[in-house]
N, C-alpha and C positions, 0 to 999 in steps of 0.2 A: 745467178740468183737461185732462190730455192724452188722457184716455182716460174713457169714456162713464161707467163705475164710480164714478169719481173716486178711483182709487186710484194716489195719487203713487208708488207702489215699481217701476210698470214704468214710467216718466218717465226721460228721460236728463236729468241735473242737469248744468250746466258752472258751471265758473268764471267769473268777469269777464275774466280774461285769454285763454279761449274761445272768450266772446261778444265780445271786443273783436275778434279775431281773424276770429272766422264775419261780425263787421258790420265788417270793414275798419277802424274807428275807434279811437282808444284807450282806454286803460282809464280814463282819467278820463270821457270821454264816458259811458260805459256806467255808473260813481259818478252821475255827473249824472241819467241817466235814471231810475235804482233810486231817488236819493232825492227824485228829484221825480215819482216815482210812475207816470211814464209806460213803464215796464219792472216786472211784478213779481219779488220777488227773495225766496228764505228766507234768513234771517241762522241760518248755521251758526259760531260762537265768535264772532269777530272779521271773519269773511269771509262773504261772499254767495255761493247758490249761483243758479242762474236755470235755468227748465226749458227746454228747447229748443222744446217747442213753443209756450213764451209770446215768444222770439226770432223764431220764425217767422210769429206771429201779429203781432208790434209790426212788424216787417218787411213785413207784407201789408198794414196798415193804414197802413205810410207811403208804400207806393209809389204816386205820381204818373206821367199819362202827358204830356210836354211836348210840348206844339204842339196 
């Protein structure tokens, strides 16, 4: 979790249209990641929420250096 506690209520939750936005890519990209497990995400009714600092965690873990 984002904090040592593990207490999700001080965690900033986004959207997919958000995260699509913070990760440049669309929103079906960021569906794909949630449901193939490589982003986690809470199912709040019908929509997904994603904590930001699992975004910035999936982010640090994909950055590559080229050359």
């Amino acid at each position: 979790m984002a904090t040592n506690s593990g207490d999700i209520s001080e965690s900033k939750l986004l959207t997919v249209a958000e995260v699509a936005a913070m990760m440049r890519v669309s929103k079906m990209t960021v569906y794909r990641l949630v449901h193939g497990g490589e982003l986690p995400a809470l199912r709040v009714g019908r929509s997904f929420r994603v904590l930001e600092s699992d975004v910035d965690e999936y982010l640090r873990k994909s950055f590559y250096s080229a050359g």
